[in-house]
N, C-alpha and C positions, 0 to 999 in steps of 0.2 A: 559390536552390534552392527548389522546391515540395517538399516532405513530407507523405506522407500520412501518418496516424494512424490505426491501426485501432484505437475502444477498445468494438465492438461489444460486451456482456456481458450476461450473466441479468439482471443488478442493477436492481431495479426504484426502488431509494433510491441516494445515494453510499454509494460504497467505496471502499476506498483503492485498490484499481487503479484508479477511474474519476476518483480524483483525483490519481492520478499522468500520466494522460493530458492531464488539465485543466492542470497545472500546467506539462508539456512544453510542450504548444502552445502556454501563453500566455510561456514563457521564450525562445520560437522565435519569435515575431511579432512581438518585441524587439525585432527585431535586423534590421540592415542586410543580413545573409548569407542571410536568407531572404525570398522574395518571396512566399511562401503556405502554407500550410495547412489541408489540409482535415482534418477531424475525423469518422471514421467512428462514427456512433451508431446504437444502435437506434431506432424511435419513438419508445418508451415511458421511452425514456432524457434524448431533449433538452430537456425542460423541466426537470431537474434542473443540467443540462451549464448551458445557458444564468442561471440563476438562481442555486444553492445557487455553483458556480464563478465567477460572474458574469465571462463570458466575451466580453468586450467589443470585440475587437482586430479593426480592420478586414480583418488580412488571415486571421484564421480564419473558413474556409468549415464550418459544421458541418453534416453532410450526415444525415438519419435513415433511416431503412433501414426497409422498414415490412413486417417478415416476423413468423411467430408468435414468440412469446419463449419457444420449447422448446429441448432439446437439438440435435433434429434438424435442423429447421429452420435453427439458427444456424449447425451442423456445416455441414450443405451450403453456406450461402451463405460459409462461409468459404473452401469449395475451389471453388466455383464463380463466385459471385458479387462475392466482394474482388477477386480478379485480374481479373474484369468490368471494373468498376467502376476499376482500375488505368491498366488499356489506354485506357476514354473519359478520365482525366482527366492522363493523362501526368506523373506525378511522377517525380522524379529519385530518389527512394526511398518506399519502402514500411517504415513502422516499428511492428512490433505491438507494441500497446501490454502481451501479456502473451500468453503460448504458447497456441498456436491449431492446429488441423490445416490444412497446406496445401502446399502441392503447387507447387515453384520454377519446373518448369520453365514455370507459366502467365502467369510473374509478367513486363512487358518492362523489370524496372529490381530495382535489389538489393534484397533486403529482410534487415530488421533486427529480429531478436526482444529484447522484455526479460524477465529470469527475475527473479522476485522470492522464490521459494522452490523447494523441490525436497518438496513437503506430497503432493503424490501419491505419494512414496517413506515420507516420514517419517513422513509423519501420515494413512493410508489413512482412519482413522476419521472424519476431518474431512467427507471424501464420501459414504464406503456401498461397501463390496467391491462391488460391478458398475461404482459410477463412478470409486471410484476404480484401477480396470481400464482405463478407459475413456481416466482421464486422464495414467494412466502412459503410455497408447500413443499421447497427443496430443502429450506435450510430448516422448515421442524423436522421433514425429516432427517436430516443431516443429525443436528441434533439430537433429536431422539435413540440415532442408530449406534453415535458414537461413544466408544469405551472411554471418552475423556477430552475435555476441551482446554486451549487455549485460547487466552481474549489479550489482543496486542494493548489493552490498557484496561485500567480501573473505569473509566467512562464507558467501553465494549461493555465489560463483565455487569455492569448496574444493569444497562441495555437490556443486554440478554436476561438477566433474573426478571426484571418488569415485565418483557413481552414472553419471558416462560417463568414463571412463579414456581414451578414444582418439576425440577432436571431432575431428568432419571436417579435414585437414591443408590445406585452403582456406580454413578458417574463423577471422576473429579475433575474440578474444573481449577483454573488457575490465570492469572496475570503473566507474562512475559512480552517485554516491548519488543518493537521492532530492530534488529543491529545496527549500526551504522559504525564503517571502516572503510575509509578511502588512504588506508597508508600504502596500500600497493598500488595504488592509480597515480597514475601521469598527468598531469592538467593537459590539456592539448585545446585550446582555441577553437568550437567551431566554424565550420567551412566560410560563413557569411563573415564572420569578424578578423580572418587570418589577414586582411589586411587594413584594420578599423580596429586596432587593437585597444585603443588610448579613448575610442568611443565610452559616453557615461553611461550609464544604463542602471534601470529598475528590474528585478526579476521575480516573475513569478512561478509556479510549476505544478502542475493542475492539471488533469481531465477536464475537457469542455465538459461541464456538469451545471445544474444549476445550483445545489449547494458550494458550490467552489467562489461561487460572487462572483466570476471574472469582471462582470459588465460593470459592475460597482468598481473596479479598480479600475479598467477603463475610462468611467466619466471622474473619477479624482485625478487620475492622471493628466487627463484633458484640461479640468479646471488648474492644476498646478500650471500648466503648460501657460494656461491661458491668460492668469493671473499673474506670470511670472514670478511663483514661488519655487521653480525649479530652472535650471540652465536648461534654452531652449534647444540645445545639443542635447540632453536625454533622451535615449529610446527607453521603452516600455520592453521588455521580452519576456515571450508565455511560452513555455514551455510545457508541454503536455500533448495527449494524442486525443482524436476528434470523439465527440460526443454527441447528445444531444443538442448540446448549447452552440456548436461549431458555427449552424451559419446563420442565427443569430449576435454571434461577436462578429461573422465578417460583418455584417449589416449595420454595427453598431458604429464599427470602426471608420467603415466609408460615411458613413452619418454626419460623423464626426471630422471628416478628413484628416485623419491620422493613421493614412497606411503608409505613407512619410514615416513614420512615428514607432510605431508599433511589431515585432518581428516576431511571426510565430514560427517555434519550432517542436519538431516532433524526432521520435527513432533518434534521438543522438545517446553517443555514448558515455561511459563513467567516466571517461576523461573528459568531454566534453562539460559536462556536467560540472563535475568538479570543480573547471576553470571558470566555469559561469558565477560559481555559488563566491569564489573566491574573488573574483571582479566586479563583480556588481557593487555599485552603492549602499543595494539598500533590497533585503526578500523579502514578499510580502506575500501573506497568506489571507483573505478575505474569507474564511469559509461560515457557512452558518451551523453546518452539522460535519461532524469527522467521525471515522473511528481511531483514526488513530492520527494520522499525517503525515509519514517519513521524508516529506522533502521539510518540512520544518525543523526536524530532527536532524538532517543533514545540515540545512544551513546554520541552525546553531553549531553541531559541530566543527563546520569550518569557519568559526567565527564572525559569521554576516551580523552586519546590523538589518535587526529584524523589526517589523512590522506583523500583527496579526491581530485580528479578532477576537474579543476576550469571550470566549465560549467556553464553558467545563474542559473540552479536552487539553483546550491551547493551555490553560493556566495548570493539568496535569503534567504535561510535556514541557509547557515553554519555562522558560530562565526567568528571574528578574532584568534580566539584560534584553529584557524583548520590549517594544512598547505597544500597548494591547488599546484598541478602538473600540468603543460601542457601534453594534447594528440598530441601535435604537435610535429613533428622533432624525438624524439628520447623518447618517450611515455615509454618504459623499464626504459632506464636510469633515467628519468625524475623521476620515480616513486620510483626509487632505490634510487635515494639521497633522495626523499621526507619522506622516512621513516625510514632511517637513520636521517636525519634533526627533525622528531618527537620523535624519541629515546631518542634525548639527552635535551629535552624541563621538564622543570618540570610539576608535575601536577596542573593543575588550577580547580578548582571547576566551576560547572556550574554556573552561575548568573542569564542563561536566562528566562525569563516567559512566550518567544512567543509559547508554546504550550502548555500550563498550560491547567489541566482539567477546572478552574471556566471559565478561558479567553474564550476558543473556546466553550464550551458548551453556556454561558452567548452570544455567538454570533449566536447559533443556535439556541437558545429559541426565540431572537429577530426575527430572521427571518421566524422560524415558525408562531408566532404568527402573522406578518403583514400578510403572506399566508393566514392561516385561517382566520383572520381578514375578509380580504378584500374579500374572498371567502363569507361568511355569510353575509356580506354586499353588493354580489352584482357586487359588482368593479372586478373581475375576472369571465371571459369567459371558461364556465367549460365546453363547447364544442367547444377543442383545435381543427382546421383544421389541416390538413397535411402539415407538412412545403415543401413547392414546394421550395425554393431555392437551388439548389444545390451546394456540396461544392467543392472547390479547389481541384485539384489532385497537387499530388507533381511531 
């Protein structure tokens, strides 16, 4: 099979979509069942695609698209340009890599959306009322367009059936988590720590978002610091690329006088990464809403002692080896014992295999294959109508 990947996006640094994309392709180039992939980028995207993912597999094609990096621009070339771009390169599917506007019946082979959250309902604030208007009417129609979905968890897929009650009756929809495999990565120190190696640290790794909590781990930290529940050698480091919340945390930070303290970082890569997850003390995830979480999934994999939020998804994804905080009542406090409570926890090695590269890919091969299948035979309706149902407001 050929697959395309659309993982076109604003993202001018990685994101977790644009490393959910990376990490498909290369679980797909694996494998005996696929004979190609091409990887749809922006310009201003492949030098990260190629490098921070170091995307090396001969049969990923990564194609860059060199249009402006607006809203419009992108919009259009999604409805115009992807199913272009389809037709010259004949794939046996089309797989977006994350809800997009576009239009079935241009497409000559199925195509497959992934939902990684349902944040243009939940979390309007995350965009801005005009976009996140914008982006409620991308992903129904997304939705609506598409010959079959994936939801990176059981908490997506509820999501999605609440704020759409009645999915296209053509349409199949399914479960598949996010991968996580770092056996071909090199731990490598980043730049700031290469000579601060033995430095203690706290990590977290997030989008400046305001579901992400950061600010909340920030004043527990502070208070750790303050109360000396932590060695006053800890730094805090935030890992993640700028958001809405960006210069409300600087603001929080100097508040606080803990730019001593605190180290953000962005654009680093799987190596760096890696070594981070593996040196830290202690990952902490504060979020109040997710769709899925993959830096959680990674740090379990590489056996951190975790902290996180006891929210639906964390307790879908997380371990018993994790220790889970209420956002209720007293959400600082709460989060201040929680991590003092993992300090003193010895380390457990992972055991788990729910996101093993064979597991999830061996469940995406399946599901392509019935796609295509049923498409060459007939049994799928390649002139998707417009989904007229409209969904729930919150």
């Amino acid at each position: 099979m050929h697959i395309l990947i659309s993982a076109l996006h604003r993202a001018s640094k990685p994101t977790g979509v644009c490393r959910y994309a990376a990490n498909l392709a290369e679980c797909l180039a694996d494998t005996s069942e696929i004979a190609k992939v091409t990887l749809i980028v922006g310009s201003w995207q492949r030098e990260y695609f190629e490098t921070a993912f170091n995307l090396c597999f001969h049969k990923i094609n990564i194609v860059s698209v060199d249009i402006k990096n607006n809203s419009l621009s992108r919009n259009s070339w999604f409805l115009l340009g992807l199913p272009k771009l389809a037709h010259q390169l004949s794939p046996d599917l089309v797989h977006l890599s994350f809800p997009l506007p576009f239009l079935r019946s241009f497409f000559p082979c199925p195509v497959l959306s992934t939902i990684h959250d349902l944040y243009p309902y939940e979390l309007p604030e995350n965009f801005g009322k005009i976009q996140a208007s914008f982006n409620r009417l991308f992903l129904k129609q997304c939705v609506g367009q598409s010959d079959a979905l994936t939801c990176v968890s059981q908490t997506s897929l509820d999501r999605l059936q609440f704020f759409f009650p009645q999915l296209p009756v053509q349409q199949e929809s399914t479960v598949i988590y996010n991968v996580v495999d770092f056996k071909a990565v090199q731990p490598e120190a980043p730049r700031v720590f290469r000579d601060k190696e033995s430095i203690p640290f706290l990590l977290s790794v997030a989008q400046h978002r305001k579901n992400k909590n950061l600010d909340l781990l920030i004043y527990s930290y502070g208070f750790l610091l303050r109360m000396k529940k932590i060695d006053a050698a800890t730094k805090l480091v935030l890992v993640g690329s700028q958001g809405p919340e960006t210069e409300n945390l600087i603001r929080q930070i100097a508040d606080l006088k803990l730019q001593d303290n605190i180290q953000l970082l962005s654009s680093i890569n799987d190596g760096e990464l890696s070594w981070l997850y593996q040196q830290c003390q202690s990952f902490i995830m504060p979020s109040s809403i997710e769709g899925f979480c993959l830096p959680l999934a990674e740090a379990m994999h590489l056996s951190c002692k975790v902290v996180c939020s006891d929210i639906p998804i964390f307790k879908e994804i997380g371990s018993d080896e994790c220790v889970y905080f209420s956002l209720q009542d007293n959400p600082i406090g709460n989060l201040a014992q929680a991590i003092s409570q993992v300090l003193k926890k010895p380390l457990v090695a992972s055991k788990s295999a729910k996101f093993s590269r064979p597991k999830i890919t061996n469940q995406y091969l399946h599901f392509y294959s019935n796609l295509v299948n049923n498409a060459k035979r007939g049994q799928m309706n390649l002139d998707v109508p417009s989904y007229q149902e409209s969904a729930k407001t919150t």
